[in-house]
Backbone as CSV, one residue per row, in Angstrom:
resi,resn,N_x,N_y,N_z,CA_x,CA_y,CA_z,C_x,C_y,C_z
1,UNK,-23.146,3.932,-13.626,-21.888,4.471,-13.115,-20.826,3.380,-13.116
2,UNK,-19.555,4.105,-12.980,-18.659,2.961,-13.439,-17.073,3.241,-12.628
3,UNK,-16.384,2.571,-12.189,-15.083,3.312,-10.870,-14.763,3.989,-11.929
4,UNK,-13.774,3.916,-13.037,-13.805,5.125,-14.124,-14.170,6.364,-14.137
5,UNK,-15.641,6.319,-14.055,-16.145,7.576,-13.653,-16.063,8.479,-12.747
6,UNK,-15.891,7.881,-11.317,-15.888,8.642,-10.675,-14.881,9.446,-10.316
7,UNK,-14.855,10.237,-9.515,-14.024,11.389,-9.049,-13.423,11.090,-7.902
8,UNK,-13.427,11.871,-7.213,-12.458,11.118,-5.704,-13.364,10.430,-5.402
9,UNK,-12.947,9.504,-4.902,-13.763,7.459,-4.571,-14.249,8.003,-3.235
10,UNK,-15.604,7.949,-2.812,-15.995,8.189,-1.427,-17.206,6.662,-1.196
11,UNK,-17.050,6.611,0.221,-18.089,5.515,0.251,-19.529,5.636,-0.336
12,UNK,-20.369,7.014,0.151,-21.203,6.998,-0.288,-21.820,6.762,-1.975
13,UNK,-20.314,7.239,-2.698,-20.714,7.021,-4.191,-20.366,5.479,-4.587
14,UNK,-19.392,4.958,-3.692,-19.473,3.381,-3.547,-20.463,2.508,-3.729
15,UNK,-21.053,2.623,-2.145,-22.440,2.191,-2.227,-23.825,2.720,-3.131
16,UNK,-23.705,3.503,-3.591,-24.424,3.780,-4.980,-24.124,3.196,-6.211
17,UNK,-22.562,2.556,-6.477,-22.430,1.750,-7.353,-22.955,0.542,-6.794
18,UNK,-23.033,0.399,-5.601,-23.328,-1.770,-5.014,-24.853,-1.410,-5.950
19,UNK,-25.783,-0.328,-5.270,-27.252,-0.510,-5.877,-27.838,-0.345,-7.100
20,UNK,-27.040,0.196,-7.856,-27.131,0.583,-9.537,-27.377,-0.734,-10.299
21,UNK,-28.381,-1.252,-11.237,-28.366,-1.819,-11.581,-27.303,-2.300,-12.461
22,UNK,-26.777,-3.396,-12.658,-25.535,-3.568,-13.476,-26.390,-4.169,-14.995
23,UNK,-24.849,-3.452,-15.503,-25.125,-3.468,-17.465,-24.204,-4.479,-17.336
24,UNK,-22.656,-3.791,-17.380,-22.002,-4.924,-17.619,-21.082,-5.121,-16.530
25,UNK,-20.999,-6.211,-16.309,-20.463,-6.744,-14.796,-19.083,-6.714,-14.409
26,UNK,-18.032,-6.703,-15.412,-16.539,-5.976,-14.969,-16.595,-4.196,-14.544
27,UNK,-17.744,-3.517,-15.014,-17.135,-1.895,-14.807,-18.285,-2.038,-13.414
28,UNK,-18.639,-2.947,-12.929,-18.439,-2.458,-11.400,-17.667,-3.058,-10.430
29,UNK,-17.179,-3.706,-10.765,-15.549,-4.449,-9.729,-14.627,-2.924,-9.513
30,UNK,-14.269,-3.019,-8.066,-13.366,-2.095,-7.540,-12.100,-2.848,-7.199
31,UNK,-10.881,-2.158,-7.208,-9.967,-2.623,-7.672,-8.873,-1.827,-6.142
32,UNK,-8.592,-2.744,-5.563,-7.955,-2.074,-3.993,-6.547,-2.856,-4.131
33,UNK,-5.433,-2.466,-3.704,-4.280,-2.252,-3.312,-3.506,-2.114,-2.148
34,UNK,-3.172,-2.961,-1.321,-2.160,-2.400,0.106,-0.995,-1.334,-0.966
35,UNK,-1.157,-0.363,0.407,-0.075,0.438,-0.016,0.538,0.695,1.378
36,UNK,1.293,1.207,0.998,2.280,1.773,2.602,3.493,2.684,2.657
37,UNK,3.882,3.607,1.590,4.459,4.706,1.518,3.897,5.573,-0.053
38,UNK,4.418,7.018,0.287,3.901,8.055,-0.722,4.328,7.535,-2.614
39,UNK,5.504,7.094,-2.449,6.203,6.736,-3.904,5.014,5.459,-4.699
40,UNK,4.305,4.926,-3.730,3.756,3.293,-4.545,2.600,3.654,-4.649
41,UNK,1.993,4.735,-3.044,0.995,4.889,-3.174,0.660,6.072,-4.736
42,UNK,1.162,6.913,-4.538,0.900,7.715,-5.697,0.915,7.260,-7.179
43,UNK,1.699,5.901,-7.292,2.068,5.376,-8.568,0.373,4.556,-8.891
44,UNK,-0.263,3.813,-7.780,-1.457,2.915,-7.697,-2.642,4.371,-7.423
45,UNK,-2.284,5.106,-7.514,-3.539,6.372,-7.094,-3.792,7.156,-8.854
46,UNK,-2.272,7.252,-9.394,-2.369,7.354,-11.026,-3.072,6.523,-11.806
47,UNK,-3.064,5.310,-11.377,-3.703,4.188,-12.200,-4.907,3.890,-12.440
48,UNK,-5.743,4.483,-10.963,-6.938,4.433,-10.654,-7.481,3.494,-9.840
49,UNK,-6.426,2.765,-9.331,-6.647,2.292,-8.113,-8.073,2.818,-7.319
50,UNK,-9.339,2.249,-6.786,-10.152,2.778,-6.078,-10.344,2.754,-4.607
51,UNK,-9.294,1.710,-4.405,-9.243,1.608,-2.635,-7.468,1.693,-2.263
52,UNK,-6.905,2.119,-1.717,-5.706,1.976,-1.432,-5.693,1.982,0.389
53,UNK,-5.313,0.521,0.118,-5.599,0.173,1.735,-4.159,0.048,2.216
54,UNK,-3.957,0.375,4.003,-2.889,0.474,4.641,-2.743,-0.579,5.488
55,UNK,-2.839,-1.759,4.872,-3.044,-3.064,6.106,-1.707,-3.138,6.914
56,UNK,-2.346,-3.892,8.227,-0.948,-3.891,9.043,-0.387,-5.371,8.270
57,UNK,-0.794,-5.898,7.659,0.012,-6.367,6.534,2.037,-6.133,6.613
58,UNK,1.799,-4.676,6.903,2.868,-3.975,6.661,3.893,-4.913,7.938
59,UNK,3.474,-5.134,8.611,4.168,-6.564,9.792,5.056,-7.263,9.199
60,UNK,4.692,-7.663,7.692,5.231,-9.102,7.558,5.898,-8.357,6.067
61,UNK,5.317,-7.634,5.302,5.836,-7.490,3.675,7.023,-6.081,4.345
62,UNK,6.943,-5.516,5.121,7.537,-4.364,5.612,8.578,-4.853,6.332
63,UNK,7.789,-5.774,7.194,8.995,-5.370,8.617,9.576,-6.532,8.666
64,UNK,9.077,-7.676,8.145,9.633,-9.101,8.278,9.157,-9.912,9.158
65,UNK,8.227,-9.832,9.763,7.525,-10.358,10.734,7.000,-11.745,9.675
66,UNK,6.627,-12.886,11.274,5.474,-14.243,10.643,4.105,-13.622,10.443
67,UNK,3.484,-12.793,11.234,2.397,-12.159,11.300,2.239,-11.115,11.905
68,UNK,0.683,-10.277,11.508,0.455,-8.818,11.827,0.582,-8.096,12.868
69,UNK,0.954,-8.850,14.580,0.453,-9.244,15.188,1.350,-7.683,16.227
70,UNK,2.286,-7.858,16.012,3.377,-6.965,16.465,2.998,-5.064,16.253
71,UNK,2.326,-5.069,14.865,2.214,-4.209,14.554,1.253,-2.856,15.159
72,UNK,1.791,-1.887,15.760,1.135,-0.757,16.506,0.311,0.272,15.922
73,UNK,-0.226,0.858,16.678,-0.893,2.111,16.205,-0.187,3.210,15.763
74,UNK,0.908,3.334,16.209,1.377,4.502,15.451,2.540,3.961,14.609
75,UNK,2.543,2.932,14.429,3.353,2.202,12.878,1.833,2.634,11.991
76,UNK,0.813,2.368,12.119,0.070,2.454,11.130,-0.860,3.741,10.670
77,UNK,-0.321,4.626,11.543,-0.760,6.126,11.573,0.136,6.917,10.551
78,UNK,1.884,6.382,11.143,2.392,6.684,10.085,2.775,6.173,8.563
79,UNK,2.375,5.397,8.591,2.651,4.909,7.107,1.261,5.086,6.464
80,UNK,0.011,5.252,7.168,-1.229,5.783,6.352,-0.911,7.133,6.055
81,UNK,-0.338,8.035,6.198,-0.064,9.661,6.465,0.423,9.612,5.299
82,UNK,1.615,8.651,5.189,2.535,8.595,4.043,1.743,8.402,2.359
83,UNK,0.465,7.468,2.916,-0.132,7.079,1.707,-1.015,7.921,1.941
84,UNK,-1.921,8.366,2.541,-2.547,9.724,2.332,-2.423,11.475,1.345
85,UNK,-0.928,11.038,1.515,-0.664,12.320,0.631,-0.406,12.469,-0.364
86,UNK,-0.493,11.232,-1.170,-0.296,10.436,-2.481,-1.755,10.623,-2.805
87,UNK,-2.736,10.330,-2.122,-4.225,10.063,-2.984,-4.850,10.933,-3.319
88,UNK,-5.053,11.031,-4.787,-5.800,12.294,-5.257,-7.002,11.744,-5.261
89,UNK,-7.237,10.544,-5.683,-8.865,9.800,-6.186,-9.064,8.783,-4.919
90,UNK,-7.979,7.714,-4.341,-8.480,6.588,-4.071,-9.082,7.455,-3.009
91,UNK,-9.999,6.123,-2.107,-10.286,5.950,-0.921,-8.990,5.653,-0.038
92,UNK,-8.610,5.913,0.956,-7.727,5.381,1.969,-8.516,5.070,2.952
93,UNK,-7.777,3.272,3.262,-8.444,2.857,4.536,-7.252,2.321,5.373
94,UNK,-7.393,2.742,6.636,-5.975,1.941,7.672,-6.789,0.673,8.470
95,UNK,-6.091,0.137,8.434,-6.145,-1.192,9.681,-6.004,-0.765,10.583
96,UNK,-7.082,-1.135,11.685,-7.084,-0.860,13.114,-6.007,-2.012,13.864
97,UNK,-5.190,-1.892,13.878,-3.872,-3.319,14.181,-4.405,-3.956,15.686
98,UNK,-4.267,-5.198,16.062,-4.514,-6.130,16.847,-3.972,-5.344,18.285
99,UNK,-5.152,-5.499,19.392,-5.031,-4.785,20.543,-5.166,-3.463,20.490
100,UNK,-5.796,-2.818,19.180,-6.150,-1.488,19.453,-7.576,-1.156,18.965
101,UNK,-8.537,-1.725,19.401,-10.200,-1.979,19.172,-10.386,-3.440,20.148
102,UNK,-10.293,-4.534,20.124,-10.764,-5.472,21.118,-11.790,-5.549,22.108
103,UNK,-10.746,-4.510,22.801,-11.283,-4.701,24.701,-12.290,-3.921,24.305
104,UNK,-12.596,-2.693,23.967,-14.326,-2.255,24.571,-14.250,-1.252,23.469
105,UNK,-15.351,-0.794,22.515,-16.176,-0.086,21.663,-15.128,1.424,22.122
106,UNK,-15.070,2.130,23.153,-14.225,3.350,23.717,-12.964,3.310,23.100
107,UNK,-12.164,2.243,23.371,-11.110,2.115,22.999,-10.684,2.130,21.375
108,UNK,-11.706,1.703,20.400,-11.546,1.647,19.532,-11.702,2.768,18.672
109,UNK,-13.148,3.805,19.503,-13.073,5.039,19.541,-11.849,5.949,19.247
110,UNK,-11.280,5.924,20.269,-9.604,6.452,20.251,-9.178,6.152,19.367
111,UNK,-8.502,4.779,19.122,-7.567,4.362,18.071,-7.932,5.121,16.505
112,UNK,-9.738,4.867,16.397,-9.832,5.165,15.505,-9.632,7.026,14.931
113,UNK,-10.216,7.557,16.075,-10.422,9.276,15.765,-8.641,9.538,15.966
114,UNK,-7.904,8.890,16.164,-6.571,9.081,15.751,-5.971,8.889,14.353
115,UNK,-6.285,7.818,14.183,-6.217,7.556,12.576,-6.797,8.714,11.693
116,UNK,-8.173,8.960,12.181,-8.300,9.745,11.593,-7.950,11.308,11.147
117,UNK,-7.914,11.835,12.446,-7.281,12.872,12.762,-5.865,13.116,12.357
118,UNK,-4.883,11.977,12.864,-3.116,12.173,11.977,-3.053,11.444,11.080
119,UNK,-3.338,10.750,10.698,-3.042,10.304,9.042,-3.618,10.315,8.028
120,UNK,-5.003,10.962,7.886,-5.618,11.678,6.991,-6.618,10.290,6.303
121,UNK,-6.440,9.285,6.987,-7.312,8.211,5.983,-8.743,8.488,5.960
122,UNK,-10.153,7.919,5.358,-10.790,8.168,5.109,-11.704,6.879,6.050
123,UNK,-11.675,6.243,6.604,-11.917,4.834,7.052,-10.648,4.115,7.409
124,UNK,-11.917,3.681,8.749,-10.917,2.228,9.399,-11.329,1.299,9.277
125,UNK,-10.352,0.056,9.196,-10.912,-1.149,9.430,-10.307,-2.130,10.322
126,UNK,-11.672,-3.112,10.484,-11.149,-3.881,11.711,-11.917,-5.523,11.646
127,UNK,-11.016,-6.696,11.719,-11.357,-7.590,11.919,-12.371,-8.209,12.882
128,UNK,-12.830,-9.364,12.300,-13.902,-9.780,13.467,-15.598,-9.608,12.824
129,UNK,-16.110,-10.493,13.069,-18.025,-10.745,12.734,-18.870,-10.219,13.925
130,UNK,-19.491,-10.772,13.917,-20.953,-10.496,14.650,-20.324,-10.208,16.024
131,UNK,-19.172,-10.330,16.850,-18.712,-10.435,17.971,-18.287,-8.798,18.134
132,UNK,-17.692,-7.721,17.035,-17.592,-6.607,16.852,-18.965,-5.784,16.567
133,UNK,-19.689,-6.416,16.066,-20.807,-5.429,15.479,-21.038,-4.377,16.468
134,UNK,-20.991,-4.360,17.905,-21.302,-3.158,18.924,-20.369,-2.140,18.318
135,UNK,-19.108,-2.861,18.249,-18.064,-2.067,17.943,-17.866,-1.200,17.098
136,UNK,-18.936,-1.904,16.072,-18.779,-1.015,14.565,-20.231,-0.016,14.610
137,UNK,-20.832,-0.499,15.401,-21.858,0.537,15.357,-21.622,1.854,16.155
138,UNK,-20.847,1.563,17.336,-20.261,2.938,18.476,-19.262,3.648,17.222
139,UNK,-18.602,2.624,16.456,-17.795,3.796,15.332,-18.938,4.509,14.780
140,UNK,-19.169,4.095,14.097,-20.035,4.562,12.938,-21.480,5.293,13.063
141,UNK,-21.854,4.908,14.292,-22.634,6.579,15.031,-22.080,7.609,15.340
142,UNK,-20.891,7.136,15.541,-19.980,8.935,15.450,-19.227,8.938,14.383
143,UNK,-19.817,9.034,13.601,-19.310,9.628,11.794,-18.152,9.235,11.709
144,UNK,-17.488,7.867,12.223,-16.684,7.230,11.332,-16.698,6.199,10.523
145,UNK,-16.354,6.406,9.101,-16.480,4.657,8.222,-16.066,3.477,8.816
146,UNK,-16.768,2.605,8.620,-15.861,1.662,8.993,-15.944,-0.136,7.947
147,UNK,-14.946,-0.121,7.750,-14.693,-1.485,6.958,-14.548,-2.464,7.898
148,UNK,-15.116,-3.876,7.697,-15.206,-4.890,8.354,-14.306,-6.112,7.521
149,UNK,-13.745,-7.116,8.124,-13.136,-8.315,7.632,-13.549,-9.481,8.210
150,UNK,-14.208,-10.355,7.617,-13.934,-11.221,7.909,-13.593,-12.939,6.601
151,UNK,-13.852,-13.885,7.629,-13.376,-15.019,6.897,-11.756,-15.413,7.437
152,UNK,-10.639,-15.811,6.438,-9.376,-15.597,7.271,-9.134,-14.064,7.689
153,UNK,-8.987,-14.195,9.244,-8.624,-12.771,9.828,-7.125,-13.010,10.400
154,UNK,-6.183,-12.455,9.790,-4.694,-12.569,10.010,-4.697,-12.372,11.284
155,UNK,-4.889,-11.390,12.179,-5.131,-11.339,14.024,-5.272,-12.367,14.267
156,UNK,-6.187,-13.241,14.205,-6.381,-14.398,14.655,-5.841,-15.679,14.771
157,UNK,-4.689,-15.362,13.743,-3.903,-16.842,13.279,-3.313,-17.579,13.888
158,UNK,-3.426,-17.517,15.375,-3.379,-18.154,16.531,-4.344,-19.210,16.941
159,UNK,-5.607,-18.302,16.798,-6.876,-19.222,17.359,-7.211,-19.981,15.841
160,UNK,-6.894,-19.526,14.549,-7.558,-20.305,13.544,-6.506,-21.621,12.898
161,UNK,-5.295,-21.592,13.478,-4.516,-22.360,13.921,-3.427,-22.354,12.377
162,UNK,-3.303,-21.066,12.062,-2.517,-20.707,11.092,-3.044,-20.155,9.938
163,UNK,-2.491,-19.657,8.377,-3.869,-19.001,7.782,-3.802,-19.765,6.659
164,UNK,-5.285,-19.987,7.406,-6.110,-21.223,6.734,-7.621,-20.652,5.977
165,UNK,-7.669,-21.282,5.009,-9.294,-20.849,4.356,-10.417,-21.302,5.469
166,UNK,-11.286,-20.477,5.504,-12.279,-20.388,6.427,-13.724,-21.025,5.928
167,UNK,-14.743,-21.329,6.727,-16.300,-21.389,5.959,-16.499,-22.565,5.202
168,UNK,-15.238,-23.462,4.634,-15.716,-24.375,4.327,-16.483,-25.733,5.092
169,UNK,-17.601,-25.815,5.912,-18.141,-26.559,5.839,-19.742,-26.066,6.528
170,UNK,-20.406,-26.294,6.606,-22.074,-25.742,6.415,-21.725,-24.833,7.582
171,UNK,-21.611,-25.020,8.877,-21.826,-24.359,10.031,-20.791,-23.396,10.382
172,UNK,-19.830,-23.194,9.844,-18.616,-22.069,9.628,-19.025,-21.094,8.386
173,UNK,-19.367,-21.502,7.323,-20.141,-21.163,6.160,-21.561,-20.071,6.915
174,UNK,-22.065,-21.017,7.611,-23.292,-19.735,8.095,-23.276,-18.696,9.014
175,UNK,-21.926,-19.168,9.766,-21.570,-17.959,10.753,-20.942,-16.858,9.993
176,UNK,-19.992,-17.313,8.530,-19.719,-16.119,8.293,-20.794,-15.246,7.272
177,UNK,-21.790,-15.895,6.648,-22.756,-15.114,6.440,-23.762,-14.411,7.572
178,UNK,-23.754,-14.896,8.801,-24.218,-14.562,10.236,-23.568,-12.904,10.419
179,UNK,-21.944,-13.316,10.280,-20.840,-12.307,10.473,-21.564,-11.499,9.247
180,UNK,-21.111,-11.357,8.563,-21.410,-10.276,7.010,-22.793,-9.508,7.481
181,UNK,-23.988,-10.356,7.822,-24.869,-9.541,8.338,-25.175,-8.688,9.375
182,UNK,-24.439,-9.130,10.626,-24.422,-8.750,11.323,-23.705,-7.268,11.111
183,UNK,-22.548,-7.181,10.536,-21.710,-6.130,10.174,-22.342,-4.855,9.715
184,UNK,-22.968,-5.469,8.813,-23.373,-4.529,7.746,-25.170,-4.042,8.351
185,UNK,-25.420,-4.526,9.540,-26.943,-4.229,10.451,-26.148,-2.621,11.417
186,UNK,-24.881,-3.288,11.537,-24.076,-1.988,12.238,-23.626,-0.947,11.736
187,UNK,-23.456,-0.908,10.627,-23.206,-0.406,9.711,-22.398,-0.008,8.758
188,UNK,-21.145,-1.088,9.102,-19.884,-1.352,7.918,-20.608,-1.269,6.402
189,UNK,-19.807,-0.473,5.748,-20.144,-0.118,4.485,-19.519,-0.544,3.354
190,UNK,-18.573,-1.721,3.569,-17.443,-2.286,2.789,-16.898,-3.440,3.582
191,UNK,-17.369,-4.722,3.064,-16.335,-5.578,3.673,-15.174,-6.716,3.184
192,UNK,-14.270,-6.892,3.985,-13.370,-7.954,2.890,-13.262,-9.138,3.522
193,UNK,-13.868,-9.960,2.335,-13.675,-11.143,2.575,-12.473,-12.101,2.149
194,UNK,-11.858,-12.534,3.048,-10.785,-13.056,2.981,-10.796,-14.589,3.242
195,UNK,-9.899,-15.650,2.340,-9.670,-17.032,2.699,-11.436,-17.615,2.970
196,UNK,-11.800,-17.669,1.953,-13.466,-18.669,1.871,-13.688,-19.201,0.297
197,UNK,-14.498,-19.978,0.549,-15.102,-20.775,-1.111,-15.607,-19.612,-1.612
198,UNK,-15.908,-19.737,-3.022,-16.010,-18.779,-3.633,-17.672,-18.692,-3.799
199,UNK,-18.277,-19.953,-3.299,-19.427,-19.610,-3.544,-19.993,-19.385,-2.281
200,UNK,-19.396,-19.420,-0.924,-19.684,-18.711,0.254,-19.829,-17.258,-0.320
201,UNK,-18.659,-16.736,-0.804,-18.359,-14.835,-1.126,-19.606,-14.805,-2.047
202,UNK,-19.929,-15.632,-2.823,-20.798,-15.136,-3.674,-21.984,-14.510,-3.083
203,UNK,-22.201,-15.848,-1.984,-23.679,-16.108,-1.722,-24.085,-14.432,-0.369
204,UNK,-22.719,-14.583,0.472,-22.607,-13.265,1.300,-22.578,-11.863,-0.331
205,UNK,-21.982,-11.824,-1.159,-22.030,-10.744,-1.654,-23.577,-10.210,-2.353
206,UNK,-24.158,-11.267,-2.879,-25.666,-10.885,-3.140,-26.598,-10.683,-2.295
207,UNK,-25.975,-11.357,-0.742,-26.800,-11.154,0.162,-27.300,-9.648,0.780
208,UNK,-25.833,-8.919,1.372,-25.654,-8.143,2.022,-25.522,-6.645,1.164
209,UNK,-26.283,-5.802,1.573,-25.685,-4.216,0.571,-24.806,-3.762,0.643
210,UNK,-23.910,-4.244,1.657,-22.335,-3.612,1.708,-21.006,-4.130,0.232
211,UNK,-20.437,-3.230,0.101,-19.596,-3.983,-1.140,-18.813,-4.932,-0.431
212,UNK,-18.319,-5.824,-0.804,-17.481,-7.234,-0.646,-16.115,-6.792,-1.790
213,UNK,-14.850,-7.314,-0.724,-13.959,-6.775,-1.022,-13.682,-8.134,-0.838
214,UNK,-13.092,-9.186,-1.793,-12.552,-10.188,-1.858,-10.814,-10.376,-2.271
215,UNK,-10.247,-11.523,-1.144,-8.702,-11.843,-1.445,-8.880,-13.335,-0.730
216,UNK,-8.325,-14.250,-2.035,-8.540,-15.279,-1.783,-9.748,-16.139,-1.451
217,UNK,-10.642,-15.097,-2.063,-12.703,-15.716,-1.699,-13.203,-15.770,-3.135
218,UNK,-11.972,-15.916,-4.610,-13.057,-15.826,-5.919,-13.581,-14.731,-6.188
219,UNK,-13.695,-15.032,-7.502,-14.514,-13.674,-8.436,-15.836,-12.885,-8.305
220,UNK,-16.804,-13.161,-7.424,-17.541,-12.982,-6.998,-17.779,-12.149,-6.481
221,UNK,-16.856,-11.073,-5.920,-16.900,-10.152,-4.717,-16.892,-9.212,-5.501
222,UNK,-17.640,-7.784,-5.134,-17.829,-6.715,-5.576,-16.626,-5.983,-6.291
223,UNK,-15.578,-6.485,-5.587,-13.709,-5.629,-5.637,-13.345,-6.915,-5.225
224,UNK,-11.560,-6.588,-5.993,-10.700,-7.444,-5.321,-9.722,-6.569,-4.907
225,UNK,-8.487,-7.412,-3.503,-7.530,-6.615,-3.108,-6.686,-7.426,-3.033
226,UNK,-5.575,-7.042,-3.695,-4.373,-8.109,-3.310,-2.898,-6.930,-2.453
227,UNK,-1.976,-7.203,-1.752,-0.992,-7.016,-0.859,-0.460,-6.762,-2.430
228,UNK,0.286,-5.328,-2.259,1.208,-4.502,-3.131,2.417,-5.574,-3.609
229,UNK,3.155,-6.008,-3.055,4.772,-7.004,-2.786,4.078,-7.794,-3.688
230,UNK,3.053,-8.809,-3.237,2.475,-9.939,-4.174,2.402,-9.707,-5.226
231,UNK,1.937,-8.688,-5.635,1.202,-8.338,-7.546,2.021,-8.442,-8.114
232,UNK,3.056,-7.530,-7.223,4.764,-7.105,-8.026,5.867,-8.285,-8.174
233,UNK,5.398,-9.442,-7.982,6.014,-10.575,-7.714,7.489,-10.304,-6.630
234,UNK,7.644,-9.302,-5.781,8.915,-9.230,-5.075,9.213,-10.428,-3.790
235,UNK,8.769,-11.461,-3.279,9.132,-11.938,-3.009,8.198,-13.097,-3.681
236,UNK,9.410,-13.961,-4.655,8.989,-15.322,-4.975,8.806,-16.513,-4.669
237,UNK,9.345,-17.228,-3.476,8.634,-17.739,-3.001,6.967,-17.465,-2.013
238,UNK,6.841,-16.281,-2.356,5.508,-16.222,-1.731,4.429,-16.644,-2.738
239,UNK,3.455,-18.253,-2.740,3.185,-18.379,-3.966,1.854,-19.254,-3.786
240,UNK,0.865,-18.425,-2.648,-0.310,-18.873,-2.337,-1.594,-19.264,-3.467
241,UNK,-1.973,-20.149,-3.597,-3.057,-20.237,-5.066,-3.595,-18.455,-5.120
242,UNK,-4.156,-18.171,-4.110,-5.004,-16.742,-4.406,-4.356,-15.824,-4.852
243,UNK,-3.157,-15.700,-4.997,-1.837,-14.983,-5.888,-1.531,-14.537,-7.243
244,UNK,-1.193,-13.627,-7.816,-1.120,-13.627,-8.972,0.036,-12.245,-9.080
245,UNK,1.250,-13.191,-9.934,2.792,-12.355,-9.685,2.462,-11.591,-11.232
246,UNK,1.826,-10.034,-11.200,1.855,-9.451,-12.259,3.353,-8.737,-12.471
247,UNK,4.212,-9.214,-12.296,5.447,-8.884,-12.547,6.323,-9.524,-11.952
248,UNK,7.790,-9.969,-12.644,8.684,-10.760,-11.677,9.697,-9.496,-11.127
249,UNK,9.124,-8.868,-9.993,9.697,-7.592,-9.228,10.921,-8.539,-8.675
250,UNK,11.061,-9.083,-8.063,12.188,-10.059,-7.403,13.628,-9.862,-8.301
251,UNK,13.477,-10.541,-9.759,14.066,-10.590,-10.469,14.645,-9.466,-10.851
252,UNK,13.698,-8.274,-11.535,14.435,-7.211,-11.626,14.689,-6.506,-10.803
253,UNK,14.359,-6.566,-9.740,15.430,-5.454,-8.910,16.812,-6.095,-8.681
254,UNK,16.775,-7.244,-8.391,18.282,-7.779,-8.417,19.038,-7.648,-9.871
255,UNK,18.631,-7.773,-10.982,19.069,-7.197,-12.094,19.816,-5.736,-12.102
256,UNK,18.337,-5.297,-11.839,19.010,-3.484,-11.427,20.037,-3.174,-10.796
257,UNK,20.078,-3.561,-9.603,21.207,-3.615,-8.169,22.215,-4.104,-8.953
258,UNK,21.922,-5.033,-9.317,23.810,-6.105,-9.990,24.199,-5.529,-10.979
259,UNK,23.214,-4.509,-11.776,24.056,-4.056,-12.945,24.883,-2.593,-12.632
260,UNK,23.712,-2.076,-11.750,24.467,-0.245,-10.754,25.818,-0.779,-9.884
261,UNK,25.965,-1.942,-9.396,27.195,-2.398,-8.513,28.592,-2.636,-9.677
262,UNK,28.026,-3.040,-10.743,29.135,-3.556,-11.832,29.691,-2.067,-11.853
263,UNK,28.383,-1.369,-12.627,28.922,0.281,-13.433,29.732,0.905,-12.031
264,UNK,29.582,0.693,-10.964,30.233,1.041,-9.784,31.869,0.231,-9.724
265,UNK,31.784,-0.296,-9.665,32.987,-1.159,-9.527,33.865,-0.820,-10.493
266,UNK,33.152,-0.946,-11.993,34.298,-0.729,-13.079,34.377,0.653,-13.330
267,UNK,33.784,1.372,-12.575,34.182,2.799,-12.759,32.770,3.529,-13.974
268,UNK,32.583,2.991,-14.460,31.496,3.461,-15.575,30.607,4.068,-15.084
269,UNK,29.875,4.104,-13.957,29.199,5.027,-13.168,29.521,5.555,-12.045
270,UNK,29.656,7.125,-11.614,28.918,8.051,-12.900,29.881,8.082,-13.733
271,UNK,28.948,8.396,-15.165,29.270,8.714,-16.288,29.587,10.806,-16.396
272,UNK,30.459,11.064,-17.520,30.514,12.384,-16.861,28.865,13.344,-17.223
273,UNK,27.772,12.410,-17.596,26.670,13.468,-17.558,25.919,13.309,-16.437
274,UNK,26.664,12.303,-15.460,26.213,12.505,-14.023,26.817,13.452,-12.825
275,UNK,27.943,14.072,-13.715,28.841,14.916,-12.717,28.885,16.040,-13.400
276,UNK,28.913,17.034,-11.896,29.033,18.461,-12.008,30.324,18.972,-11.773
277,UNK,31.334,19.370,-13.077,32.214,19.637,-13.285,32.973,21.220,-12.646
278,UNK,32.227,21.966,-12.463,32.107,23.258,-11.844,31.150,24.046,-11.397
């Protein structure tokens, strides 16, 4: 089996690709996307996008924020809704945003059967290792998915003292393979690993049966996901090694804009096959 193949992306046929023996090793990489309204999402859902994730991300590429940190539950209810109705194939997953899972397994309950319930996503996810696993197991005994993160966890970028690559050195390295297991004993069915050596992701991705969703952890990971803005190169100074500007978006939209302001100014737009004469 191959993401190609499939039909609408569900976890269970997911994890039937992690166990399939592999032929050839690019047609099982899954290929995920932040999205955060109907117009981008639907454009990355045509493509075949297989994960179209709603990170609170949306904090900083959205709203202008330093970090995620601000970002609420019903900022992320509605802008998953938005990308929900765009997806014919992907998976949709929302971020459970900082202070709405934490304090106790119940609480996260809520947050989550909300998500689910108004914005139509398919899975939540939520930062944090072995310290959540209760958490992810009270989800996920009551029939909700749940995606796990760890490695750099943007929530945290307080205590990790900014976002910094994680795991590099033996005893950070084994907690987050500690974390990965632990996760996936609870029963996260997808996790992303974020900001680690690449042969940490490796060594967690052969380890664990959950797929590994890597950004900024190397080639190694089952899928990669990169933040929508980044791919599109729209803001250029954003220009982290784990980056890759598949388009200089920056550039042309200011192109675009400066050339619609000219045809504005000098009168040239509209043209009369933009106007309705009677």
């Amino acid at each position: 089996m191959t993401t190609a193949t499939l039909g609408r992306v569900t976890i269970p046929e997911l994890q039937r690709l992690k166990s399939a023996p592999i032929t050839t090793e690019p047609q099982r990489r899954l290929v995920a996307v932040t999205a955060y309204d109907y117009t981008f999402a639907r454009l990355l859902d045509q493509c075949g996008v297989d994960i179209l994730l709603v990170g609170d991300s949306l904090g900083m590429v959205i709203q202008g924020g330093d970090n995620t940190l601000s970002v609420t539950l019903d900022e992320m209810i509605y802008h998953t809704r938005a990308v929900a109705r765009a997806a014919q194939r992907a998976l949709v997953v929302c971020d459970l945003p900082f202070g709405s899972f934490q304090q106790r397994p119940e609480l996260a309950l809520t947050s989550a059967v909300r998500v689910l319930k108004e914005s139509g996503a398919h899975a939540v996810k939520l930062e944090g290792g072995r310290v959540m696993a209760e958490t992810v197991h009270f989800l996920v005994a009551r029939g909700i998915p749940v995606v796990g993160h760890i490695g750099l966890t943007p929530q945290s970028v307080h205590a990790l003292g900014g976002f910094r690559m994680q795991g590099r050195d033996r005893a950070s390295a084994a907690q987050l393979l500690e974390d990965a297991q632990a996760l996936v004993e609870a029963g996260a069915s997808i996790i992303v690993l974020e900001g680690m050596p690449m042969p940490l992701a490796q060594r967690i991705t052969r380890t664990v049966p959950a797929i590994t969703i890597g950004i900024g952890a190397g080639a190694a990971c089952d899928g990669q996901v990169l933040v929508l803005y980044d791919l599109l190169g729209l803001d250029e100074r954003f220009q982290p090694r784990f980056v890759k500007h598949y388009l200089a978006g920056a550039d042309l939209v200011r192109q675009a804009v400066a050339t619609f302001a000219d045809e504005v100014r000098s009168g040239v737009f509209p043209a009369p096959e933009h106007t309705v004469m009677e």
